[in-house]
C-alpha positions as CSV (number, residue, x, y, z in Angstrom):
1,X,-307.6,11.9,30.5
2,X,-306.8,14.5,33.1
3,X,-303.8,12.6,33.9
4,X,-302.2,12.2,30.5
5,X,-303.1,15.8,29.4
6,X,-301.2,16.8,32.6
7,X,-298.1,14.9,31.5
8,X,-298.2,15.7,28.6
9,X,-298.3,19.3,29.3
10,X,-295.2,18.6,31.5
11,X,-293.5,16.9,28.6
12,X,-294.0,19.9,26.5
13,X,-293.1,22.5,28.9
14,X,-289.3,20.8,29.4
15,X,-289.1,20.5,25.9
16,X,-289.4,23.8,25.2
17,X,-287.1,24.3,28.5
18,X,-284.6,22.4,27.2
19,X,-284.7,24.2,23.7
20,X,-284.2,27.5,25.2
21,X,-281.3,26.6,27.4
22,X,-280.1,25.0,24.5
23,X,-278.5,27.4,22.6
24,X,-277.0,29.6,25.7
25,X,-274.9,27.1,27.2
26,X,-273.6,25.8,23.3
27,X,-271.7,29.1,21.9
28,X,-272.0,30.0,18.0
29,X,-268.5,32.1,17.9
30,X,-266.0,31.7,16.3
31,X,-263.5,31.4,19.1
32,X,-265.1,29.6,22.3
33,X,-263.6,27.8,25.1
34,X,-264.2,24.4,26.7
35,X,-264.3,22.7,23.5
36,X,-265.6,23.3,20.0
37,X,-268.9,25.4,20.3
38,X,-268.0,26.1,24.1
39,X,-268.4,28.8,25.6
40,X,-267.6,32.0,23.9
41,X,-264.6,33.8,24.3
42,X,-264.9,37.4,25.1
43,X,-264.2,40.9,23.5
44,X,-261.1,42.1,25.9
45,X,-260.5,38.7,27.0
46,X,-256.3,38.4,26.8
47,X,-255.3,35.1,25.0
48,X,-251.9,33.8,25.9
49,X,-249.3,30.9,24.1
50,X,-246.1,30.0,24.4
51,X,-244.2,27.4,22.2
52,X,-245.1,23.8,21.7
53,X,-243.1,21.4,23.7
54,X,-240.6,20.6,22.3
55,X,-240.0,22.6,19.6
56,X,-238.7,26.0,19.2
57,X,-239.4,29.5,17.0
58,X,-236.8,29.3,14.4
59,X,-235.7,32.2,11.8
60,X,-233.8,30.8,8.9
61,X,-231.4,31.5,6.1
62,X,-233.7,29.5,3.5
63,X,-236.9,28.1,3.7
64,X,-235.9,24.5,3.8
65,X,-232.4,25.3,5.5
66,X,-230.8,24.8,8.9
67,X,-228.4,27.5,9.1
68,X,-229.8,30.8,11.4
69,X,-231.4,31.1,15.1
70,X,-233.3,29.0,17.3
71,X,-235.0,30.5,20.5
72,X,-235.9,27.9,22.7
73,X,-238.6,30.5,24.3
74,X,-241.4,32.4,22.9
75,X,-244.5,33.5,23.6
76,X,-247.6,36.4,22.9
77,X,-250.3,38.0,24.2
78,X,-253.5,38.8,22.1
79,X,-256.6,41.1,23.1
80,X,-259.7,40.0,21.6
81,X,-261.4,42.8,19.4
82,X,-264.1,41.1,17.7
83,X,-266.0,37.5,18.1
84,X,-268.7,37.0,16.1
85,X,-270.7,34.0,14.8
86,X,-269.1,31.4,13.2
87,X,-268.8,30.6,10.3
88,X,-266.5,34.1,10.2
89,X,-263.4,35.9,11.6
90,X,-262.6,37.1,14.8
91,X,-259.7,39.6,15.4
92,X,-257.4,39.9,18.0
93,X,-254.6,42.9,18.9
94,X,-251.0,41.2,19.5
95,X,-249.7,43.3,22.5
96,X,-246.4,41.1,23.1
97,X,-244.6,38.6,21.1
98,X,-241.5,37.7,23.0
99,X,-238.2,35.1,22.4
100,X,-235.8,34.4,24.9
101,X,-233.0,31.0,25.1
102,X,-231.8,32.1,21.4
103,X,-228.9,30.9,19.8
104,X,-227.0,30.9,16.1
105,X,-225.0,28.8,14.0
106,X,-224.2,31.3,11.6
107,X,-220.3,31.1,10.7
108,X,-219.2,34.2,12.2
109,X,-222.1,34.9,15.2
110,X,-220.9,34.3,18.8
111,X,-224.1,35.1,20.3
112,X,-228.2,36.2,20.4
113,X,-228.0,39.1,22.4
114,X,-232.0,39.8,21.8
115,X,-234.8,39.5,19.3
116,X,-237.4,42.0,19.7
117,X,-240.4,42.5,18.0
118,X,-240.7,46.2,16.6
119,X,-244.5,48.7,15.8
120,X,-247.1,46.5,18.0
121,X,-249.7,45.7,18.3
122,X,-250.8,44.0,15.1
123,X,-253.8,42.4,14.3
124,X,-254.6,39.3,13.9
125,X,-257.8,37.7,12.1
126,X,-258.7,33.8,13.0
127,X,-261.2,32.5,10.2
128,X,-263.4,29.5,10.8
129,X,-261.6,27.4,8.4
130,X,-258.3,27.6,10.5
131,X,-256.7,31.0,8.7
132,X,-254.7,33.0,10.7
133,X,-253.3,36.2,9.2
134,X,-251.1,38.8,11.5
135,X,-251.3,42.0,9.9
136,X,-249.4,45.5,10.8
137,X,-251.2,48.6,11.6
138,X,-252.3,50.8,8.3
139,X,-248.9,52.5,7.3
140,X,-246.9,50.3,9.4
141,X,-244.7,46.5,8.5
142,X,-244.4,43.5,10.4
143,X,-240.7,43.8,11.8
144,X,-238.4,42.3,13.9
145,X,-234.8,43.7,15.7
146,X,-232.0,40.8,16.0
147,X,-229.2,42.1,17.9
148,X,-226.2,39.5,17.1
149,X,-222.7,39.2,18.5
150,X,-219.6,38.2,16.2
151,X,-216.7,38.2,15.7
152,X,-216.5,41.7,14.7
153,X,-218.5,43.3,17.7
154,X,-222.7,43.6,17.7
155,X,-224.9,44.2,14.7
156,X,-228.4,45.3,14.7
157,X,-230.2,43.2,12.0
158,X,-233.4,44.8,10.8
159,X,-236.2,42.3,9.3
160,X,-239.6,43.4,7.6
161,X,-242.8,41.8,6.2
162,X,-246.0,43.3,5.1
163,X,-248.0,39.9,6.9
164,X,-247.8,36.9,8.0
165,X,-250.0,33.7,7.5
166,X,-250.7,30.6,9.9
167,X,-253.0,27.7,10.3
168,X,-254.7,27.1,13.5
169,X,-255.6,23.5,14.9
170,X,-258.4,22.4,17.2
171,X,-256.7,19.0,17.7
172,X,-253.7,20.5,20.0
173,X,-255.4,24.5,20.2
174,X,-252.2,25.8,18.1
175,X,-251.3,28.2,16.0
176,X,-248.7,27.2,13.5
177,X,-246.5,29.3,11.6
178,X,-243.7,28.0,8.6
179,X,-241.5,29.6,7.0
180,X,-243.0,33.2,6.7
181,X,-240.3,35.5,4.9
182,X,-239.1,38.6,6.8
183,X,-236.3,40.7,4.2
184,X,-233.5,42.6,5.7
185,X,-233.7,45.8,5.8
186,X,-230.6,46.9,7.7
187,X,-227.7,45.2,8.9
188,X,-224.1,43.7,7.9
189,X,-223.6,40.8,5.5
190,X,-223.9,38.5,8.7
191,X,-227.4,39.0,8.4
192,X,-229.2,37.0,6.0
193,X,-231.0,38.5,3.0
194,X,-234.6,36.9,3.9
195,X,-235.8,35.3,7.1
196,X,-238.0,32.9,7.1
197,X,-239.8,32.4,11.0
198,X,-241.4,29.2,11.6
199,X,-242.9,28.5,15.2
200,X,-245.6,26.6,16.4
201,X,-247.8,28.0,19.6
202,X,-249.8,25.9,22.1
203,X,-252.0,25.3,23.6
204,X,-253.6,28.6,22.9
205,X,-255.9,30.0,26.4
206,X,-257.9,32.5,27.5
207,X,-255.9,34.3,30.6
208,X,-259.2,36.0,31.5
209,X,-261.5,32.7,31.6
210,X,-258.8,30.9,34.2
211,X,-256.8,29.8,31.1
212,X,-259.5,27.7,29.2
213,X,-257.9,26.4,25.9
214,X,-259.6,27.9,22.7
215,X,-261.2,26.4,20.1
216,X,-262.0,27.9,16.8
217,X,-265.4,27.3,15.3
């Protein structure tokens, strides 16, 4: 009797052991690393992406259309604000967004001399169900600077958007943007009326966890 009340007091105690270690090493945020409910991914942790192999961030004269610029390179940093349990939202600050290797087939343009993205950081929210929305700071606009070269010397071409909206995917750690609309708000006829900017980023990691990919929960 001694016996079996000793094991199963030993049974119990792991049990309960196991139950308490449990929930520490699975994480309940919405953004974790190591896999979905991993590890969670910290408030000033920097996340980093650059493009998808293979493809290219792409601002075009239509939303369906060929005609515009390609950029071969891009990529963004993003501080995380807020984590909390999933289901939810967690924010992020976008401190960079960069494009480099760009080039135009627009009759007229010789030449990308530089895309630069204006009024940063913006915010971006991640929601459980895979919405990702990049919004401006209050009073601010999403905007974007394309310096072109042509035929009849350099243009600035100014674009704006109030917010843009992507998908996020656990099954490549991405975050996918299509044809979001940008209007011009300055700049020659050689630049197009509306933008629209489709890229698609990953994998998506955590520079401060030894670039872990991140999963959203």
């Amino acid at each position: 009797m001694r016996t079996r009340s000793l094991l199963a007091l030993v049974g119990t105690t792991a049990a309960l052991m196991v139950s308490a270690v449990s929930p520490a090493s699975a994480a309940d945020t919405v953004l974790t690393t190591g896999g979905v409910a991993g590890d969670a991914v910290a408030v000033g942790d920097v996340l980093n992406a650059t493009l998808a192999s293979g493809t290219a961030a792409t601002f075009r004269s239509s939303a369906t259309g060929t005609s515009g610029i390609s950029c071969a390179e891009s990529a963004f940093n993003a501080t995380v604000t807020d984590n909390p349990a999933a289901p939810g939202a967690a924010t992020e600050s976008v401190t960079a967004h960069t494009f480099g290797s760009c080039t135009s087939n627009v009759f007229g343009v010789t030449g990308v001399n530089s895309i630069t993205v204006n009024n940063l950081p913006y915010t971006t929210t991640v929601t459980s169900d895979g919405v990702v929305t990049v919004s401006p700071q209050a009073g601010s606009v999403i905007q974007t600077t394309v310096v072109l070269r042509t035929l009849l010397g350099t243009i600035n071409c100014v674009y704006q958007a109030p917010s843009i909206n992507g998908t996020s995917s656990n099954a490549d750690n991405s975050i996918n943007f299509t044809a979001q609309p940008f209007a011009r708000v300055s700049g020659s006829s050689l630049c197009f009326s509306t933008g629209y900017f489709t890229a698609k980023y990953s994998p998506v990691t955590d520079g401060s966890q030894g670039g872990s990919t991140v999963f959203v929960n």
